[in-house]
N, CA, C and O of each residue as an XYZ file, in Angstrom:
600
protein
N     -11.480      1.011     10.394
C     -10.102      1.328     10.070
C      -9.173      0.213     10.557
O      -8.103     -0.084     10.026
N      -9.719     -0.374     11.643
C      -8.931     -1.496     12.043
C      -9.059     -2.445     11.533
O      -8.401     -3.327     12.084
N      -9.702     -2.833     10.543
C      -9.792     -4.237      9.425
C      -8.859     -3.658      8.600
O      -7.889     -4.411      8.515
N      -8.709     -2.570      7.899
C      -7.926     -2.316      7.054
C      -6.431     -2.058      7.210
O      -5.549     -2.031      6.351
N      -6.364     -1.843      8.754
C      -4.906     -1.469      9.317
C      -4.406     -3.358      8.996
O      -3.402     -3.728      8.385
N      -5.154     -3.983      9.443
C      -4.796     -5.409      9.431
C      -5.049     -5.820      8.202
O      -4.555     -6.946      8.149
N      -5.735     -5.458      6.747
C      -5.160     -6.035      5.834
C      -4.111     -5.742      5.646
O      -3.330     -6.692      5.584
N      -3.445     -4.160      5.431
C      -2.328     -3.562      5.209
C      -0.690     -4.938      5.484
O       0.118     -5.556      4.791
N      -1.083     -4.731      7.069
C      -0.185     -5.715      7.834
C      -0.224     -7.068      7.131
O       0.944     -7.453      7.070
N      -1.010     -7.930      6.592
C      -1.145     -8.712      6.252
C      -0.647     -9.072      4.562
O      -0.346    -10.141      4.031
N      -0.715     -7.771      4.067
C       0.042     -7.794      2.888
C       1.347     -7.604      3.164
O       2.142     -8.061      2.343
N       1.850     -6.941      4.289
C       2.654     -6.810      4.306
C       3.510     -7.868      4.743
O       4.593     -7.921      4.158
N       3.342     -8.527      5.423
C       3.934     -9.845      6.044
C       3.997    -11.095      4.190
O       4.956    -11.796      3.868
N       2.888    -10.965      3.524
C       2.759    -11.534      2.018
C       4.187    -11.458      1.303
O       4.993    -12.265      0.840
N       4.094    -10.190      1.439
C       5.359     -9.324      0.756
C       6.951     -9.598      1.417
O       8.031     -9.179      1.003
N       6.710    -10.274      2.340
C       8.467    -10.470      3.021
C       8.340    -12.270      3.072
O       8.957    -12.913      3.921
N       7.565    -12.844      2.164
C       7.507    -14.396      2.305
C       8.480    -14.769      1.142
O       8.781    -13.792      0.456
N       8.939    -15.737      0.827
C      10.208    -16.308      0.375
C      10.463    -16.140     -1.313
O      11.427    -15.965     -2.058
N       8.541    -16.356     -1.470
C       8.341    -15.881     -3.152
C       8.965    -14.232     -3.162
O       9.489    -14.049     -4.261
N       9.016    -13.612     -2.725
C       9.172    -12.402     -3.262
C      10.788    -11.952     -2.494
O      11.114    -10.866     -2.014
N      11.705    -13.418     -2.620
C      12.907    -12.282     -2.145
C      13.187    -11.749     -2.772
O      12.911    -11.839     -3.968
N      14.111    -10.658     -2.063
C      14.418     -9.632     -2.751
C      15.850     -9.210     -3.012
O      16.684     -9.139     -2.109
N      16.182     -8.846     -4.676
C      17.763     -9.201     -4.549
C      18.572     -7.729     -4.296
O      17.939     -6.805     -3.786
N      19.340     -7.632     -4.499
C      20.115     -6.501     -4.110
C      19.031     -4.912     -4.375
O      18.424     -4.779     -5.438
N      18.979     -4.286     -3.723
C      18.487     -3.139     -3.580
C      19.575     -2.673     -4.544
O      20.778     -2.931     -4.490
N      18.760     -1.764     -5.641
C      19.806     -0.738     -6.523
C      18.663      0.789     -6.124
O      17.498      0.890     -5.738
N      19.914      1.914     -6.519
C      19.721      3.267     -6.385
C      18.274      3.551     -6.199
O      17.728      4.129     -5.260
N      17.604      2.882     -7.589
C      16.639      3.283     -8.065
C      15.455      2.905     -7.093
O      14.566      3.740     -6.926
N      15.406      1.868     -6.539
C      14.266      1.150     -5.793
C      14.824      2.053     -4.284
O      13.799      2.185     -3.615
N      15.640      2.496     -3.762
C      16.032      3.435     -2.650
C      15.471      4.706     -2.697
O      15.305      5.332     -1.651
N      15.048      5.333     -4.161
C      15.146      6.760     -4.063
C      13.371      6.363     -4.046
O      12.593      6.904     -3.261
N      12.938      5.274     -5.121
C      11.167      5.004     -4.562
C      11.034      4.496     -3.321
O       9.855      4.633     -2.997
N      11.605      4.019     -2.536
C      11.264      4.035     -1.205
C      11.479      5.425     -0.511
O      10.454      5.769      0.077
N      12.752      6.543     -0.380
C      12.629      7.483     -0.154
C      11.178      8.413     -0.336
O      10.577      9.049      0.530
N      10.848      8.236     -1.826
C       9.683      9.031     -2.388
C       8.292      8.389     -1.646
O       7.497      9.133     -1.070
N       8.121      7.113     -1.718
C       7.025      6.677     -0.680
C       7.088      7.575      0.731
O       6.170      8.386      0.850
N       8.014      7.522      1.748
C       7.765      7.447      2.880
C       7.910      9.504      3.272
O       7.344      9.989      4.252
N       8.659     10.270      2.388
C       8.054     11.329      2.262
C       6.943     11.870      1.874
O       6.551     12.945      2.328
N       6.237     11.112      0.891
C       4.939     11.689      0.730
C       4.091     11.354      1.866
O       3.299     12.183      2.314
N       4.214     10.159      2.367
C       3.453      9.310      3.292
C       3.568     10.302      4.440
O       2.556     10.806      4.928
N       4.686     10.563      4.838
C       4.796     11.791      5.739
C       4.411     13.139      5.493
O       3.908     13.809      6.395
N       4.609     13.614      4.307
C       4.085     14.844      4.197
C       2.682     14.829      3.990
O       2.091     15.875      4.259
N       1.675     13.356      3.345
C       0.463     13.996      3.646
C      -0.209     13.798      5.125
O      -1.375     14.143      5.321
N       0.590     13.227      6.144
C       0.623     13.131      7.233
C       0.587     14.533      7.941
O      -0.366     15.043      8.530
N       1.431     14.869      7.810
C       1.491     16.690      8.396
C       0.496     17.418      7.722
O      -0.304     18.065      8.398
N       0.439     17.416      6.832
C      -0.698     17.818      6.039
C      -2.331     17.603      6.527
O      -3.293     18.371      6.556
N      -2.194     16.533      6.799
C      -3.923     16.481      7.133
C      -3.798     16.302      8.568
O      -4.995     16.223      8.847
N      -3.092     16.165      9.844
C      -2.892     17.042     11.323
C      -4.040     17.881     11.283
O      -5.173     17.446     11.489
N      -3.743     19.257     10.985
C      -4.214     20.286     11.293
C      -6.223     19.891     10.917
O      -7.124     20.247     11.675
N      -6.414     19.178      9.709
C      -7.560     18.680     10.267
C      -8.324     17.859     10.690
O      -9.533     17.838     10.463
N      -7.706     17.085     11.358
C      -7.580     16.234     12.130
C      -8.436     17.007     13.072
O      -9.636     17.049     13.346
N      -6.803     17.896     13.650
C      -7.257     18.646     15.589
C      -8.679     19.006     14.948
O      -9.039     19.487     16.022
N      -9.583     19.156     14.290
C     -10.774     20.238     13.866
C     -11.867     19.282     14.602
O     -12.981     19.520     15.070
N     -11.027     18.021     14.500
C     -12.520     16.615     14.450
C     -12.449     16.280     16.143
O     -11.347     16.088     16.656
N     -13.634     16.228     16.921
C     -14.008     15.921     18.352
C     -13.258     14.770     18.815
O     -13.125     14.537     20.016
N     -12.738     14.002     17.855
C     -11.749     13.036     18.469
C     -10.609     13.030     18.264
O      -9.961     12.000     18.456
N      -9.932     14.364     17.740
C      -8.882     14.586     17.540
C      -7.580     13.905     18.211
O      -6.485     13.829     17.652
N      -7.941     13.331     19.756
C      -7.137     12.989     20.760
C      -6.981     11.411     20.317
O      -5.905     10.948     20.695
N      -7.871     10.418     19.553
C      -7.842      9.670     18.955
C      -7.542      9.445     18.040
O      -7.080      8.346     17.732
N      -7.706     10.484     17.200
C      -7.583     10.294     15.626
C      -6.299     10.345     14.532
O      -6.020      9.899     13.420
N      -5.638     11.279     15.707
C      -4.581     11.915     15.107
C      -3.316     10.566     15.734
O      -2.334     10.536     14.993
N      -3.256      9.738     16.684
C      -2.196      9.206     16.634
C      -2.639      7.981     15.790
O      -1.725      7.349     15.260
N      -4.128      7.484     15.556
C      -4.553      6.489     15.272
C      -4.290      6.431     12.976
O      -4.046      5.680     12.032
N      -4.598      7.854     13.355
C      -4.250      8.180     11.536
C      -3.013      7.900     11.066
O      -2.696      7.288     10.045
N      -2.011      8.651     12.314
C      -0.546      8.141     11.908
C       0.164      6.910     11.747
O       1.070      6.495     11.024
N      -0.672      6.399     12.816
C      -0.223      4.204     12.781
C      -0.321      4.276     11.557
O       0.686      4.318     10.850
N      -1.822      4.310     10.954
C      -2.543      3.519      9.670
C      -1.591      4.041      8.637
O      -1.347      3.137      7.838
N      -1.007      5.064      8.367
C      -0.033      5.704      7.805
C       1.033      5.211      7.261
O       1.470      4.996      6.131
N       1.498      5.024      8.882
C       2.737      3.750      9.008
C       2.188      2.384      8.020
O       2.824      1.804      7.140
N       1.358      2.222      8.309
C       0.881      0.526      7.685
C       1.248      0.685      6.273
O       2.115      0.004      5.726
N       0.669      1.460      5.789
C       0.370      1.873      4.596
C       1.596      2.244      3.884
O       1.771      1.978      2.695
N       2.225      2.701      4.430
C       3.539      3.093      3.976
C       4.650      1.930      3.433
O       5.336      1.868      2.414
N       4.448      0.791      4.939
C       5.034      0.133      4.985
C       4.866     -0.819      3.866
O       5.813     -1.128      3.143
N       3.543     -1.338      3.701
C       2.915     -1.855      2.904
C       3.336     -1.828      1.336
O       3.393     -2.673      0.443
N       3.572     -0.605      1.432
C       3.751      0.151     -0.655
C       5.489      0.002     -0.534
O       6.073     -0.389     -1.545
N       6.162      0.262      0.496
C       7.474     -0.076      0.567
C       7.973     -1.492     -0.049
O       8.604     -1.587     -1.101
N       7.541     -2.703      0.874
C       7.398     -3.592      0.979
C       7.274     -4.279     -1.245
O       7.926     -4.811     -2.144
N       5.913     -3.672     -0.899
C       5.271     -3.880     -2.374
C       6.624     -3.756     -3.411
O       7.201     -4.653     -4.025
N       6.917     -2.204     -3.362
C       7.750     -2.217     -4.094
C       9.355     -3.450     -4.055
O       9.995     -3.977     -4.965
N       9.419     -3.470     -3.322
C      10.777     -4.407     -2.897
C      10.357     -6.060     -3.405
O      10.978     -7.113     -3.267
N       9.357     -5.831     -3.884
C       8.942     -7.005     -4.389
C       9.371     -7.554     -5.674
O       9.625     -8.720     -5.974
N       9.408     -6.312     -6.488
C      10.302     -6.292     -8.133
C       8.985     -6.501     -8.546
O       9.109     -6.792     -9.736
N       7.525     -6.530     -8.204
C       6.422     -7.179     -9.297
C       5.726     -6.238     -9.480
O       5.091     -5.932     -8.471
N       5.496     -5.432    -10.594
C       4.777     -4.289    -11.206
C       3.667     -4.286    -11.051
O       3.138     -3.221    -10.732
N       3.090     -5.143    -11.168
C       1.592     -5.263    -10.507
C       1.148     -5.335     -8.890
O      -0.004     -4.934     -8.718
N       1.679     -5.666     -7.960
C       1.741     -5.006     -6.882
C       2.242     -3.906     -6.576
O       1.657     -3.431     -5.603
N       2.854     -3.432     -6.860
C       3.642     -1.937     -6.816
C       2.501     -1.155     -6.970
O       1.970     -0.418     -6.139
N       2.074     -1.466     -8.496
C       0.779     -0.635     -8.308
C      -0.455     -0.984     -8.015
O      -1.386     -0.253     -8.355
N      -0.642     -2.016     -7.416
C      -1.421     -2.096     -6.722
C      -1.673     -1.132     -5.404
O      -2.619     -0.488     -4.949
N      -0.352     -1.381     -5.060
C      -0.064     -0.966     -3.411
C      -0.069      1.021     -3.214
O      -0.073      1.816     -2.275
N      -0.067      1.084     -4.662
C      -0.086      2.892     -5.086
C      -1.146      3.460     -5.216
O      -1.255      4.663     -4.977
N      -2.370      2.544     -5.711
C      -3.147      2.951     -5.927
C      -4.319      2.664     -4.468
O      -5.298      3.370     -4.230
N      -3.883      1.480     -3.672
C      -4.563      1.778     -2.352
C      -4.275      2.781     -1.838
O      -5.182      3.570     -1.573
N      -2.638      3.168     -1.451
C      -2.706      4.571     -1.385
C      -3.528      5.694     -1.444
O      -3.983      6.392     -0.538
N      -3.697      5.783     -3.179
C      -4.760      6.780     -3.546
C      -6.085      6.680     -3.144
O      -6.930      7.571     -3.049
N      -6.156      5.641     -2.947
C      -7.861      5.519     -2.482
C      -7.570      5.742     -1.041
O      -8.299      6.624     -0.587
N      -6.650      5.177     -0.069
C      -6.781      6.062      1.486
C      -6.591      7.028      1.094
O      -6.997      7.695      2.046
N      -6.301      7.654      0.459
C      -5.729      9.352      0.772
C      -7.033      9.805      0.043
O      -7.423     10.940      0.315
N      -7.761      9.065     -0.853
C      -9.179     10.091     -1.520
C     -10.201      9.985     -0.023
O     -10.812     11.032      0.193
N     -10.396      9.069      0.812
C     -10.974      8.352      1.979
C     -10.501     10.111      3.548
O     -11.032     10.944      4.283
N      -9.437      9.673      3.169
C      -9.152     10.906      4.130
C      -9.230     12.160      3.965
O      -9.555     13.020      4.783
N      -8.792     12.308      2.413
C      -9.284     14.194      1.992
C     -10.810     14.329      2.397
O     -11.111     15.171      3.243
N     -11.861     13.460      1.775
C     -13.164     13.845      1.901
C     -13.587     13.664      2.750
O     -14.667     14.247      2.838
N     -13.164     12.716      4.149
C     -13.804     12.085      5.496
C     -13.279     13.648      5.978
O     -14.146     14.522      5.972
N     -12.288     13.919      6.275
C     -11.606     15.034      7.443
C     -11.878     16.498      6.673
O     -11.329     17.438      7.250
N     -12.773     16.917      5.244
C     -13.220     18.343      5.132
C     -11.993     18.421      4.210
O     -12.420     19.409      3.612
N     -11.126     18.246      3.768
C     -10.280     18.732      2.888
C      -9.961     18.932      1.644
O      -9.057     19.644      1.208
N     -11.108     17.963      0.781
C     -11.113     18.364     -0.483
C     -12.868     17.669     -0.432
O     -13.197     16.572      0.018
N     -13.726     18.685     -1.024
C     -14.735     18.417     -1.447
C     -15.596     17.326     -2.842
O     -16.468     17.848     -3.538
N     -15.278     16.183     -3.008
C     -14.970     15.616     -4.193
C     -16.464     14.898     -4.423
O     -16.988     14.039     -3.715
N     -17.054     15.610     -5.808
C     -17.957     15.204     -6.201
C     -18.625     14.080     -6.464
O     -19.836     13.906     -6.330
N     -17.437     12.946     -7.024
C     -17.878     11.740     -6.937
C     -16.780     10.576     -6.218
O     -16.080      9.649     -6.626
N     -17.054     11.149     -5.064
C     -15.940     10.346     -3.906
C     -16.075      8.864     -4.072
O     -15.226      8.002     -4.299
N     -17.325      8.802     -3.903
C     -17.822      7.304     -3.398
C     -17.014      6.422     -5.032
O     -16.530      5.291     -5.020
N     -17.068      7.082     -5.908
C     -16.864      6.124     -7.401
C     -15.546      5.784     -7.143
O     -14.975      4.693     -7.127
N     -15.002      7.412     -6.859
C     -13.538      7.181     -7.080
C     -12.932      5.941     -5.660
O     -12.156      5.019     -5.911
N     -13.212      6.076     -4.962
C     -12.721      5.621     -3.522
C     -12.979      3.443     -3.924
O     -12.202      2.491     -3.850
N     -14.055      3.542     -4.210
C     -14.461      2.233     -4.524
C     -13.928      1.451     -5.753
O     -13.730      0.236     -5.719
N     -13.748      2.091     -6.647
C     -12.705      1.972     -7.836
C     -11.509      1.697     -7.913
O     -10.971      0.713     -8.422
N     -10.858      3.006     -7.149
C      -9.565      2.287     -6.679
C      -9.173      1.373     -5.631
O      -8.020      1.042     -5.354
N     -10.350      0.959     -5.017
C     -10.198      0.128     -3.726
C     -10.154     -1.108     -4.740
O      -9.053     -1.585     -5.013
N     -11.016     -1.505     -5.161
C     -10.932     -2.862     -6.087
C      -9.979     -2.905     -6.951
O      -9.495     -4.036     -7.003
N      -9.204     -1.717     -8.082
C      -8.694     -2.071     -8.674
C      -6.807     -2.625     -7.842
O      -5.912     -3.358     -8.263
N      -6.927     -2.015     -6.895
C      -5.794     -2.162     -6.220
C      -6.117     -3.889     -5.679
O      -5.549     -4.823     -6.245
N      -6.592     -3.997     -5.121
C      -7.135     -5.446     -4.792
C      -7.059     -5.936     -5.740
O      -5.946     -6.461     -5.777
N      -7.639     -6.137     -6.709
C      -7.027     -7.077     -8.461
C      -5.981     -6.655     -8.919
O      -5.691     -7.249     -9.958
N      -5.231     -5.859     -8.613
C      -4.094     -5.680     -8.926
C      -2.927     -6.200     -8.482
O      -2.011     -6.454     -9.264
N      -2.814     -6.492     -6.657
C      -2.272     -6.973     -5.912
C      -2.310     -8.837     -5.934
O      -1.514     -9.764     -5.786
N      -3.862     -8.624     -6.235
C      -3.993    -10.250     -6.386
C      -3.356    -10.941     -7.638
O      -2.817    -12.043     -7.545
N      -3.450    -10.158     -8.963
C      -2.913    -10.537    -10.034
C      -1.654    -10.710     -9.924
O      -1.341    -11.879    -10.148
N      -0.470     -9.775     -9.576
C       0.460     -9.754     -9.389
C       1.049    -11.111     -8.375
O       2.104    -11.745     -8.398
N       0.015    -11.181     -7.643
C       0.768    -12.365     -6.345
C       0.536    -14.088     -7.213
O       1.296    -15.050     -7.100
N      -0.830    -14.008     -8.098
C      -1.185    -15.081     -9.035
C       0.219    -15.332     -9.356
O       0.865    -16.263     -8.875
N       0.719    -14.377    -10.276
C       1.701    -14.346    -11.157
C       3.034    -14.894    -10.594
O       3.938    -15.540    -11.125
N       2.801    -14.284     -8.981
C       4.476    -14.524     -8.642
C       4.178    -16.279     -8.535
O       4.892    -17.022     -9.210
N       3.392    -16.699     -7.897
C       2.649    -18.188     -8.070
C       3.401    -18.909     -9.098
O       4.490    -19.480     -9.035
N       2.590    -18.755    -10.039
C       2.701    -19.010    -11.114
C       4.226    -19.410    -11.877
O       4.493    -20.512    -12.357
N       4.852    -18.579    -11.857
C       6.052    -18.333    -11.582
C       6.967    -19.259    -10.930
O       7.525    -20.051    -11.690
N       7.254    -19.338     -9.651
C       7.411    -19.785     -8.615
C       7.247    -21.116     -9.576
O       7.977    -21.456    -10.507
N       6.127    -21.732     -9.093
C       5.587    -23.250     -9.658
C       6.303    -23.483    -11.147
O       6.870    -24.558    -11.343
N       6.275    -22.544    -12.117
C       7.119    -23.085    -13.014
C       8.482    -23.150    -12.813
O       9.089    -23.808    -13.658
N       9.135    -22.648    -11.923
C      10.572    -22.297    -11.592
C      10.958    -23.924    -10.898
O      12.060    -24.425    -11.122
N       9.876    -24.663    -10.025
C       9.844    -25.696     -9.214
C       9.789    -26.682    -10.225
O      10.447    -27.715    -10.093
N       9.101    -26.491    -11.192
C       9.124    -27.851    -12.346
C      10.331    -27.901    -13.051
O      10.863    -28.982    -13.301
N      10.874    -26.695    -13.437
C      12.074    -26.869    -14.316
C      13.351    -27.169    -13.175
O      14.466    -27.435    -13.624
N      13.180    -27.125    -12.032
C      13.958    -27.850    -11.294
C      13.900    -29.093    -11.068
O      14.945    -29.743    -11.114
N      12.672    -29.719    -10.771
C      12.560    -31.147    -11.004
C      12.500    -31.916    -11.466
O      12.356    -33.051    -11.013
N      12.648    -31.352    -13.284
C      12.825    -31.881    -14.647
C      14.286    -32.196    -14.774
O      14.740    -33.167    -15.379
N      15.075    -31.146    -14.051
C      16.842    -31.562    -14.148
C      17.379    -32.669    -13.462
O      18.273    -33.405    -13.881
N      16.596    -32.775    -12.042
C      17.101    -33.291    -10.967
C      16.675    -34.889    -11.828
O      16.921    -35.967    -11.286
């Protein structure tokens, strides 16, 4: 969990680098950050209770909430990026921690965990990566048509 707490962080730090400033916050990107960090919290409270069930409960439960935080922060971040392809990238890691935690902690019994969990783990990863190609990409053409004027 701690490799992944530190990719999280690591995208996240990606996400506040110079390619992806970010211009005025409107309504709309406020009320999806609102909607991120309530769900993020509510499936937080939500999976607590089985948490306490697990022998390391005394571990688990503040250690679940960090990763939470990361994660949160992470899809926040993402979004504030303006690039649709990280956004959902960063939504669909989401979904894959949260398929990772329903079936690890007893809470939803899911027949083909392993497909789903691994599926969206990669597609979020090519998703994130595509998107960052792009901002690249981007970027570099933005740098040529500046140095074509100058």
């Amino acid at each position: 969990m701690a490799c992944f707490a530190l990719a999280h962080m690591l995208y996240s730090i990606t996400f506040l680098s110079s390619r992806y400033s970010a211009s005025s916050s409107s309504f709309s990107f406020f009320f999806l950050y609102l909607i991120l960090w309530l769900f993020g919290i509510g499936m937080y409270a939500y999976l607590v209770p089985f948490l306490r069930l697990d022998p390391e409960a005394d571990v688990l439960v503040p250690a679940i909430g960090g990763y939470m935080f990361l994660i949160i922060i992470m899809a926040t971040l993402a979004a504030r990026t303006r690039r649709p392809l990280i956004l959902l990238g960063s939504l669909i890691f989401m979904a894959s921690d949260l398929t990772i935690a329903l079936t690890k902690f007893n809470v939803l019994d899911v027949e083909y965990r392993k497909h789903i969990i691994m599926t969206t783990y990669y597609l979020a990863q090519l998703m994130i990566a595509l998107g960052d190609v792009k901002a690249v990409l981007e970027e570099d053409a933005d740098d040529i048509h500046k140095w074509k004027r100058s």
